[in-house]
MIDOSE-1310 file (N, C-alpha, C; in nm, 2 decimals, decimal comma, always signed):
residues 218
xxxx	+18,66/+16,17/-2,64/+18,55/+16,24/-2,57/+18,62/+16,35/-2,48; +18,59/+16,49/-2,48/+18,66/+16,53/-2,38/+18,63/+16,51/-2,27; +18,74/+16,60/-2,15/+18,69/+16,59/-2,06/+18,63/+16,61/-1,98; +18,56/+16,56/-1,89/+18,45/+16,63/-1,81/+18,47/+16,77/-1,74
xxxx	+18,42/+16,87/-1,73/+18,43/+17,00/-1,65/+18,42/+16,95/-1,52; +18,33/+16,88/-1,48/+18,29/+16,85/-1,33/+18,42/+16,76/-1,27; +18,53/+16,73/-1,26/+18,61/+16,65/-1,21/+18,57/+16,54/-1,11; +18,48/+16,54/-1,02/+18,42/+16,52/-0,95/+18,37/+16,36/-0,98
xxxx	+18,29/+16,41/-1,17/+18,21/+16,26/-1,20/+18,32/+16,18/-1,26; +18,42/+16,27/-1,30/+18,54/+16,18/-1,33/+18,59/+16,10/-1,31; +18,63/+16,14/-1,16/+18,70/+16,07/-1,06/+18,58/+15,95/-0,98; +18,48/+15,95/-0,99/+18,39/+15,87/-0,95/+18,38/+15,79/-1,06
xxxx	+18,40/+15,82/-1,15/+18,38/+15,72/-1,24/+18,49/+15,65/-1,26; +18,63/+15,66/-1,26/+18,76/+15,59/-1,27/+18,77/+15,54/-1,13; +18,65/+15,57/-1,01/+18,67/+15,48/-0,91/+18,57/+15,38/-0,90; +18,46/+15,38/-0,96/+18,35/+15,28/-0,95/+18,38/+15,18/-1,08
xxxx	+18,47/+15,23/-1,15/+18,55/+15,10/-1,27/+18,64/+15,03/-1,18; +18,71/+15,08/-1,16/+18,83/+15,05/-1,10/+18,81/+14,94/-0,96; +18,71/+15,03/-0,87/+18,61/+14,87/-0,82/+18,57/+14,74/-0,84; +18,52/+14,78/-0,96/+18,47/+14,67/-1,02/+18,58/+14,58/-1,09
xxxx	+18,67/+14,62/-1,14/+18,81/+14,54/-1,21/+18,88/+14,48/-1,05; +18,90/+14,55/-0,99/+19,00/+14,49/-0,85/+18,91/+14,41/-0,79; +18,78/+14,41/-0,77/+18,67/+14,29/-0,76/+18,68/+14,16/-0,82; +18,67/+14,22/-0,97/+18,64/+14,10/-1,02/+18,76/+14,03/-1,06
xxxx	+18,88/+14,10/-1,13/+19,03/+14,04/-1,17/+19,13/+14,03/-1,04; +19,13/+14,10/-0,91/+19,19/+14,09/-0,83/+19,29/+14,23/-0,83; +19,31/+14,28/-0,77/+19,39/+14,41/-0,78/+19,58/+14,43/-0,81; +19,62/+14,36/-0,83/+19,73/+14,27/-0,85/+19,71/+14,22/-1,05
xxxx	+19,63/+14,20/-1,09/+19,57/+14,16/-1,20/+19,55/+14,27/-1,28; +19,51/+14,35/-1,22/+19,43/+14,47/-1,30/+19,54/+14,61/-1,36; +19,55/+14,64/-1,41/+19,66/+14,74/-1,49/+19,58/+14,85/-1,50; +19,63/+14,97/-1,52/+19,57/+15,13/-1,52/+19,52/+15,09/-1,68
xxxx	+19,59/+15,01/-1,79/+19,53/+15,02/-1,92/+19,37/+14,96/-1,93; +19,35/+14,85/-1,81/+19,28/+14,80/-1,81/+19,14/+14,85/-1,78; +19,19/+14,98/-1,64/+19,09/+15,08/-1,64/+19,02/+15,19/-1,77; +19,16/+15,17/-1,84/+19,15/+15,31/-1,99/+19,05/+15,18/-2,03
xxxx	+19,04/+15,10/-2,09/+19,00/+15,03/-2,16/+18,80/+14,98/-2,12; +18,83/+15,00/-1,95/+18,65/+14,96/-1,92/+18,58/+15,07/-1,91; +18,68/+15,18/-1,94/+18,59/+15,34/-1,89/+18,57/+15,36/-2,05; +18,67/+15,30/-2,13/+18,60/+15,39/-2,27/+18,66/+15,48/-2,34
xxxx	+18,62/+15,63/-2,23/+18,62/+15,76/-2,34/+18,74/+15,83/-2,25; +18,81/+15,72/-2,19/+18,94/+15,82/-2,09/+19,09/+15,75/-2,13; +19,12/+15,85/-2,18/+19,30/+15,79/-2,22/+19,40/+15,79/-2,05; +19,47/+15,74/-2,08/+19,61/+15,69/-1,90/+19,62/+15,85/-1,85
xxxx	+19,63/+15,95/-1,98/+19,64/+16,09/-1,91/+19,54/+16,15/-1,85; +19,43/+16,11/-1,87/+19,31/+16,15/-1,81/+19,32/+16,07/-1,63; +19,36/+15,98/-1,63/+19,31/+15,89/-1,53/+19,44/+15,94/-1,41; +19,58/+15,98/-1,49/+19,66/+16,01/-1,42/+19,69/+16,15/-1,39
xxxx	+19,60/+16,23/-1,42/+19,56/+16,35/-1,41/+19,48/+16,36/-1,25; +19,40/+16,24/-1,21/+19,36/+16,27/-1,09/+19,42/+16,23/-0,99; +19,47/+16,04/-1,02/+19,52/+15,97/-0,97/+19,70/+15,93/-1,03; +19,81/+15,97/-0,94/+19,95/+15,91/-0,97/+19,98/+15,78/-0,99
xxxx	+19,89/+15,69/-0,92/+19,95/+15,53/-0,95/+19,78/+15,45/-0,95; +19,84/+15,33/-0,95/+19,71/+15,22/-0,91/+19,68/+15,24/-0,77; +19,83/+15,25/-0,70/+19,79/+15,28/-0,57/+19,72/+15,38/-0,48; +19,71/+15,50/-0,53/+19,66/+15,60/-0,51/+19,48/+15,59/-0,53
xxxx	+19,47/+15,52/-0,64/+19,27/+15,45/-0,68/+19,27/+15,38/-0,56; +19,36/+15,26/-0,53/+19,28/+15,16/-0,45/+19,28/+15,20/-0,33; +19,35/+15,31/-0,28/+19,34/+15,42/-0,18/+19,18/+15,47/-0,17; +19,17/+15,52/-0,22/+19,06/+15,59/-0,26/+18,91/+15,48/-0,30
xxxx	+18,93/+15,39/-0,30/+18,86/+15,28/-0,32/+18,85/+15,18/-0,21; +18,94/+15,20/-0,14/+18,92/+15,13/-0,01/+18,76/+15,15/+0,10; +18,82/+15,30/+0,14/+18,69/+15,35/+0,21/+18,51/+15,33/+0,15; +18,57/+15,33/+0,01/+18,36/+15,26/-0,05/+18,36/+15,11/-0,03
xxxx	+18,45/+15,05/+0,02/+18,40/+14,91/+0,07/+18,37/+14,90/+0,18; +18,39/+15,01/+0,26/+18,33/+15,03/+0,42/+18,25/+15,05/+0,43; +18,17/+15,17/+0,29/+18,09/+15,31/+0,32/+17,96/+15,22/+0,41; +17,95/+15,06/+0,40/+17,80/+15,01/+0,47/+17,80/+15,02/+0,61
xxxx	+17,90/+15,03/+0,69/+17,94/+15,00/+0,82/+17,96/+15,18/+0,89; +17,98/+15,24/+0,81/+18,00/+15,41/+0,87/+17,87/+15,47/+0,96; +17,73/+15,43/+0,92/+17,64/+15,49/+0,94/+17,58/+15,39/+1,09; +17,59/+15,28/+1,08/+17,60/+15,14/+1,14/+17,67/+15,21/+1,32
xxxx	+17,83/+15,22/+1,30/+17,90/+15,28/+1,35/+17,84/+15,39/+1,43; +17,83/+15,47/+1,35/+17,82/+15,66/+1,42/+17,65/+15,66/+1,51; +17,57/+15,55/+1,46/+17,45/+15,49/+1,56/+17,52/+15,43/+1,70; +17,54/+15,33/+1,64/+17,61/+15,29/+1,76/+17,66/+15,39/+1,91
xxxx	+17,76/+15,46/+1,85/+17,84/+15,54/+1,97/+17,77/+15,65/+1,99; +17,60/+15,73/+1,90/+17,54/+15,79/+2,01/+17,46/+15,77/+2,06; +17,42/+15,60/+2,04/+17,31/+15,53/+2,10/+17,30/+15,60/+2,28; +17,22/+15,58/+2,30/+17,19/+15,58/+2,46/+17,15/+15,45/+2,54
xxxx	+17,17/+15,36/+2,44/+17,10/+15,24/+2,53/+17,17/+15,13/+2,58; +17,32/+15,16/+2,59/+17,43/+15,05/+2,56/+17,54/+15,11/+2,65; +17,58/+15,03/+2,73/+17,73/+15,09/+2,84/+17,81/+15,11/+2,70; +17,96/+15,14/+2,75/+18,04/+15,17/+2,71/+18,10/+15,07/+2,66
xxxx	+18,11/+14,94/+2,72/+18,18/+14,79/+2,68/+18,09/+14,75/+2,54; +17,96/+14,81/+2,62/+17,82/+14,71/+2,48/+17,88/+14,76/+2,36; +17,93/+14,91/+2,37/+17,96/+14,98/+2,25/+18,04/+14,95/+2,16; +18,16/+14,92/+2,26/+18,33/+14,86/+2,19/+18,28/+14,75/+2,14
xxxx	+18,19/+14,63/+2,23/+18,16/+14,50/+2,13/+18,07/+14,54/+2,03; +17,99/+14,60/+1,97/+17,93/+14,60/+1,89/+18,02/+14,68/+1,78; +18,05/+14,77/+1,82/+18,17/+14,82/+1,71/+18,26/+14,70/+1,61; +18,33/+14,69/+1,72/+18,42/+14,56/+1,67/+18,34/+14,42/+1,58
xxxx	+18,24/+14,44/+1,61/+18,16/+14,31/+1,53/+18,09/+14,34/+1,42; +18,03/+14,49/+1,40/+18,01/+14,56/+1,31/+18,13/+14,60/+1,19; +18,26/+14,60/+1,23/+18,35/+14,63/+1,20/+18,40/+14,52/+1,08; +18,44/+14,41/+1,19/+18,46/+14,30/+1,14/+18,40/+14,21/+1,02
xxxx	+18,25/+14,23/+1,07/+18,13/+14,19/+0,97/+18,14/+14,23/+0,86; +18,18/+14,33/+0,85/+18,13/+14,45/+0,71/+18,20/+14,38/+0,56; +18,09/+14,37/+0,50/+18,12/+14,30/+0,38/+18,27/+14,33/+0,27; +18,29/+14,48/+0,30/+18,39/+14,46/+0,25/+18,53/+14,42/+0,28
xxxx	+18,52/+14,36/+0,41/+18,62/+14,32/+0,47/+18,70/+14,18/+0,35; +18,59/+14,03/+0,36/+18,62/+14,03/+0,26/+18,64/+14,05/+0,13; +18,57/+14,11/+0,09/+18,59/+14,17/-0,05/+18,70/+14,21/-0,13; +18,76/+14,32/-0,01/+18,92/+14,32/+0,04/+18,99/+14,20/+0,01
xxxx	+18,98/+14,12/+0,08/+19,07/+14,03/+0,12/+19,04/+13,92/-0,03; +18,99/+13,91/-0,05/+18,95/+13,86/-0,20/+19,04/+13,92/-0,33; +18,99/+14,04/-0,38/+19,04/+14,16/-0,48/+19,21/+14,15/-0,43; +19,25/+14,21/-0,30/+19,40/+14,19/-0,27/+19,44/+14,08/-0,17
xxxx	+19,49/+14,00/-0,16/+19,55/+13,91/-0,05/+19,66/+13,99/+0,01; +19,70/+14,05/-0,08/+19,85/+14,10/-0,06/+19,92/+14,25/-0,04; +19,75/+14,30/-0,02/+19,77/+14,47/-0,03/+19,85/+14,52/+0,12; +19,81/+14,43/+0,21/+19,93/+14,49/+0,31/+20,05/+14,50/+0,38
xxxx	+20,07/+14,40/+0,26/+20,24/+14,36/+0,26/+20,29/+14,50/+0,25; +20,26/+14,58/+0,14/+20,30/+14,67/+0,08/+20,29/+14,78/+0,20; +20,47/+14,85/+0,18/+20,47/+14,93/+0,36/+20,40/+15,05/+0,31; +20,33/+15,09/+0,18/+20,26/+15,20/+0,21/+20,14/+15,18/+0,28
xxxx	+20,05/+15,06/+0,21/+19,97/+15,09/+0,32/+19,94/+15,02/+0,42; +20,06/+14,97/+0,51/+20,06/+14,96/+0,60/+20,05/+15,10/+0,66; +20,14/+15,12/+0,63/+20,21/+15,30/+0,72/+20,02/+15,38/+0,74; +19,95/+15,35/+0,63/+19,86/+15,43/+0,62/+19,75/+15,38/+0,68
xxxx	+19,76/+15,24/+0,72/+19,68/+15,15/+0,83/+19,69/+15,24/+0,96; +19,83/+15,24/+0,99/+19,87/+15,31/+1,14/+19,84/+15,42/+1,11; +19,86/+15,52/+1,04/+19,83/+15,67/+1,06/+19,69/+15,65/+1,08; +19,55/+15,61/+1,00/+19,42/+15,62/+1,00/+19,41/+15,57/+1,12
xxxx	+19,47/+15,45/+1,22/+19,40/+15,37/+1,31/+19,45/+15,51/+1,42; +19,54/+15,53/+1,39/+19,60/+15,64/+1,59/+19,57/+15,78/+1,55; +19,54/+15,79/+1,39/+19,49/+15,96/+1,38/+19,32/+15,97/+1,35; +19,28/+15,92/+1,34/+19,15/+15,93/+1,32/+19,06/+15,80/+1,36
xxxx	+19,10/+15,67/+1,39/+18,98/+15,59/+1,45/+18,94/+15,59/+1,55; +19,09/+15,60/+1,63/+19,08/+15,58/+1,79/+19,04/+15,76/+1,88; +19,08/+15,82/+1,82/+19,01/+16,00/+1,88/+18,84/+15,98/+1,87; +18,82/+15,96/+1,69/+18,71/+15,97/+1,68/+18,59/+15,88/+1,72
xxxx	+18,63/+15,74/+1,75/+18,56/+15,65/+1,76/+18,57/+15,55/+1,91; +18,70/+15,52/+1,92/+18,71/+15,41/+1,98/+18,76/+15,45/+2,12; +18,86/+15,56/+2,14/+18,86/+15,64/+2,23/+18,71/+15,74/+2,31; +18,63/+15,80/+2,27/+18,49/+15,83/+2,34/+18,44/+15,73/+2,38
xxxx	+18,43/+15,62/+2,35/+18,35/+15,51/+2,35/+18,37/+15,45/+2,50; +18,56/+15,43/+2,47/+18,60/+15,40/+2,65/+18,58/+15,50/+2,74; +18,57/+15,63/+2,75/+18,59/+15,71/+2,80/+18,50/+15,70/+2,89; +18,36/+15,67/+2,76/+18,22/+15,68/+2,85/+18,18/+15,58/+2,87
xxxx	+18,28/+15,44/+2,89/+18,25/+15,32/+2,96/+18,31/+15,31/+3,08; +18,42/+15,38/+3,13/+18,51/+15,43/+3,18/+18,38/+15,56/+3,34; +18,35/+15,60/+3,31/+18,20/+15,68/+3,32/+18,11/+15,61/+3,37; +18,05/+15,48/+3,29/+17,96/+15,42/+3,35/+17,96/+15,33/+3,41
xxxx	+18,13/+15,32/+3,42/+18,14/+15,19/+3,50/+18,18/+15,04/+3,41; +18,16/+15,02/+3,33/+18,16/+14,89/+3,23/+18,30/+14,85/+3,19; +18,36/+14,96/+3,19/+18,55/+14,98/+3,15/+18,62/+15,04/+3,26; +18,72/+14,96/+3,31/+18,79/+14,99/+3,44/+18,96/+15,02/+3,37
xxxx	+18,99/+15,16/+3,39/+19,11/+15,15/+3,30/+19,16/+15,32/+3,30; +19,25/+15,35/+3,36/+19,32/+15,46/+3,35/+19,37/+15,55/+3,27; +19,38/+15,48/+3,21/+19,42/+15,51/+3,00/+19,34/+15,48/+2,92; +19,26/+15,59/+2,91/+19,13/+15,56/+2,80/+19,21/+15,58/+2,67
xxxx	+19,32/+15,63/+2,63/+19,38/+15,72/+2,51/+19,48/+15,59/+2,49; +19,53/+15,55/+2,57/+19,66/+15,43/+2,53/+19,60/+15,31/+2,50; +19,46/+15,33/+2,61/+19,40/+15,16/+2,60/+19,36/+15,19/+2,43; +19,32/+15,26/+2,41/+19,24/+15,25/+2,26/+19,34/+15,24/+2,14
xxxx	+19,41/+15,31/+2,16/+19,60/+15,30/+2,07/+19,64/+15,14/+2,05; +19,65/+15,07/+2,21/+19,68/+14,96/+2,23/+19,64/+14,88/+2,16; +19,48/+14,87/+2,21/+19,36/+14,79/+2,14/+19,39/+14,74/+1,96; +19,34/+14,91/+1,90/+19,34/+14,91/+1,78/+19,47/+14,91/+1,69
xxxx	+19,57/+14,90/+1,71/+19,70/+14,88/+1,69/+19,72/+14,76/+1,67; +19,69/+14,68/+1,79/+19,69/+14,52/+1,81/+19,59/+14,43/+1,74; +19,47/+14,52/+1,71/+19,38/+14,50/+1,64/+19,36/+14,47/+1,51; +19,41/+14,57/+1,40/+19,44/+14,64/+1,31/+19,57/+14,56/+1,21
xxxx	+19,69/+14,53/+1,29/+19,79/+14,52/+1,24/+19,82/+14,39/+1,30; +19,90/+14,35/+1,44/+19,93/+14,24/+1,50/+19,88/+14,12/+1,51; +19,70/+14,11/+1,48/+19,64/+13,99/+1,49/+19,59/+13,96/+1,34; +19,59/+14,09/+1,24/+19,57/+14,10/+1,13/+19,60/+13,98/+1,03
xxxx	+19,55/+13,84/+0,95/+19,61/+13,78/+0,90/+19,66/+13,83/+0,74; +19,63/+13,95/+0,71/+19,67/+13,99/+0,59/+19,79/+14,05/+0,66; +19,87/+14,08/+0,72/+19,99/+14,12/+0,72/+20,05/+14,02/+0,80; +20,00/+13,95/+0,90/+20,10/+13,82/+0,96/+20,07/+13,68/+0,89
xxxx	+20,11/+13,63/+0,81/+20,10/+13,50/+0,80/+20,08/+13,39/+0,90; +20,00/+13,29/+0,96/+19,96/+13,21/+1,08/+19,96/+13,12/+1,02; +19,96/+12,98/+1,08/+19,84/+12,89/+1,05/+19,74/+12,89/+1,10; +19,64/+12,76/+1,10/+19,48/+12,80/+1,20/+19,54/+12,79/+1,33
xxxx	+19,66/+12,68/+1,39/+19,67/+12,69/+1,57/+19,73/+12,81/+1,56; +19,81/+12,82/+1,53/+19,92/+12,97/+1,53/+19,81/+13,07/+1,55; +19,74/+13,12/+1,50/+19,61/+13,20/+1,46/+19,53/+13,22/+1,61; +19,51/+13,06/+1,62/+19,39/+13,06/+1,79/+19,54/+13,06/+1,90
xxxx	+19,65/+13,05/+1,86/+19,68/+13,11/+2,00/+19,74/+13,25/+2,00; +19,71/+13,32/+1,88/+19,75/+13,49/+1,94/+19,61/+13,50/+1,93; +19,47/+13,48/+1,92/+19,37/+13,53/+1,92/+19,34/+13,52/+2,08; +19,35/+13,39/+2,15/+19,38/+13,39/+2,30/+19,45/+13,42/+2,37
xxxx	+19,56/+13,44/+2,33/+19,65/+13,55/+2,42/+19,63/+13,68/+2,41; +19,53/+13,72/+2,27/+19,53/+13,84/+2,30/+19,41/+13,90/+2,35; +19,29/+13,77/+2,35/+19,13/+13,78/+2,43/+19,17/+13,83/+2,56; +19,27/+13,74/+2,66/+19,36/+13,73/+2,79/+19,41/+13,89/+2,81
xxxx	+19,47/+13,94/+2,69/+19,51/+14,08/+2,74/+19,45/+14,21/+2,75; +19,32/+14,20/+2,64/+19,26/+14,28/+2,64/+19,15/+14,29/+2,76; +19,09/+14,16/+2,80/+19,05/+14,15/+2,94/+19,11/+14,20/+3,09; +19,23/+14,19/+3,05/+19,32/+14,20/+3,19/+19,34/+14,33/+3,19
xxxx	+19,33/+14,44/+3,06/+19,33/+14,57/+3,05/+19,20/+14,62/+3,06; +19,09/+14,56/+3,09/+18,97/+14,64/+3,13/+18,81/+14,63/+3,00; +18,89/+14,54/+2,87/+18,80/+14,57/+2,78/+18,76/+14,41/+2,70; +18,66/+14,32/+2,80/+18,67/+14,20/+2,76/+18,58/+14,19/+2,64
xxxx	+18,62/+14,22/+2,49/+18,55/+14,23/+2,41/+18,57/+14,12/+2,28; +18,64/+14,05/+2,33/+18,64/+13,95/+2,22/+18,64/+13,77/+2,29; +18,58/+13,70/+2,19/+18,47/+13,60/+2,22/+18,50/+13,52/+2,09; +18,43/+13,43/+2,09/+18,39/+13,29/+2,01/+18,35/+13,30/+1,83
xxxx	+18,28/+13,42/+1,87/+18,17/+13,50/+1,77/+18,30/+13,53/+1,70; +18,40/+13,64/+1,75/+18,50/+13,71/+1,69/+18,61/+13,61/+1,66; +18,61/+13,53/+1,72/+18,74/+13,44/+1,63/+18,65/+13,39/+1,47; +18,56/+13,32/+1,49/+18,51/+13,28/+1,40/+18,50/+13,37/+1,31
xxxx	+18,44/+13,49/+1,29/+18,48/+13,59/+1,20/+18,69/+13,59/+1,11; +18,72/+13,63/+1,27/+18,87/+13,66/+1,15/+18,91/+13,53/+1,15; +18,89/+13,40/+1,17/+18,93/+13,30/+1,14/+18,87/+13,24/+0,96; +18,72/+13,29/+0,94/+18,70/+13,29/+0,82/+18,80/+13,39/+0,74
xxxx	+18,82/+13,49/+0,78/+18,89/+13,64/+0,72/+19,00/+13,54/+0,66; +19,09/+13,52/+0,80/+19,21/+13,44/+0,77/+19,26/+13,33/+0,65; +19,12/+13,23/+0,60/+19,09/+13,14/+0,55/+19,07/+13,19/+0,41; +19,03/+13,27/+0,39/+19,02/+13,37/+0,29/+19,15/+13,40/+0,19
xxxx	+19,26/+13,48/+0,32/+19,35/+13,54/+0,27/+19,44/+13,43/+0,25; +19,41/+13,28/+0,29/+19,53/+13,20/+0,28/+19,50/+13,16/+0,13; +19,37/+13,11/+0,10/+19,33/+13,07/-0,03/+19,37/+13,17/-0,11; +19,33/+13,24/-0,11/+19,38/+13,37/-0,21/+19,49/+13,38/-0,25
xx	+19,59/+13,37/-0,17/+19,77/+13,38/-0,15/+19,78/+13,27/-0,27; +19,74/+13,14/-0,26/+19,79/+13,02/-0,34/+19,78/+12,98/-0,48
């Protein structure tokens, strides 16, 4: 079949397969022939015509396991009806919640071992989450009083850094106590920095997350 003129439905289509294969076989499992083979009418040169590796798709496939939590989000932070603190908790639990989290953690156990996308963890969290999201959010809790804290720009760096990567059980291996004592050492710091946003509710979340990525591993 040739190829599409529109590039556009191309590439949406070698990413809504490719979904569905790292879903269902695990991403790890799944081979670019595997993709030639569920799309059909696309040979490996077609597929690497848009995309250079596997890794490059599940890049690009990452962000549609969020797309539920985006809209969720950008409500949130122009709500008018919520201090600044209400904000950061609901964010973070919104965040956390979001189906694709596990889904993620399902399809890859092991996708952030790999230092690329780690590296690309940190660039998205300190170039684009924390300006656009997590950073205004303190600013104007900071404003109304709810967030007591001199560094709206570090605290949010801090936060989401520690957030993101350090309490992360897909990139640190824990057990469950190991797990509940950096979750409480790190409830303890983020309190003592002005932003008491994590609770009982939020362990239980990444503690299922965690439970997830250990099964999966084995």
């Amino acid at each position: 079949m040739a190829r599409n003129k529109n590039p556009e439905i191309t590439i949406n289509r070698i990413l809504d397969t490719s979904m569905d294969l790292f879903l269902k076989k695990g991403y790890d499992n799944t081979t670019i022939q595997d993709i030639v083979d569920a799309l059909g009418d696309l040979s490996k040169g077609a597929i690497y015509h848009h995309f250079k590796s596997k890794e490059e798709i599940i890049e690009a496939v990452i962000p549609r396991l969020y797309d539920s939590s985006d809209s969720q989000l950008l409500e949130i932070k122009e709500s008018t009806s919520y201090t600044g603190l209400e904000k950061l908790k609901q964010m973070l639990f919104i965040s956390l919640k979001n189906p694709g989290q596990e889904r993620l953690a399902t399809a890859a156990p092991n996708l952030m071992k790999n230092p690329r996308f780690l590296t690309q963890q940190l660039y998205n969290t300190v170039e684009s989450i924390v300006p656009n999201l997590v950073e205004p959010i303190i600013r104007e809790g900071i404003e109304d009083g709810s967030i007591a804290s001199n560094n709206p720009k570090e605290l949010a760096e801090a936060f989401m850094i520690l957030m993101n990567i350090w309490i992360n059980p897909a990139i640190f291996h824990c057990t469950e106590e190991e797990f509940k004592n950096k979750f409480n050492f790190f409830k303890k710091l983020v309190s003592d920095l002005g932003i008491p946003v994590l609770d009982d509710s939020v362990l239980e979340v990444l503690e299922r997350y965690r439970a997830i990525i250990e099964r999966e591993r084995k």
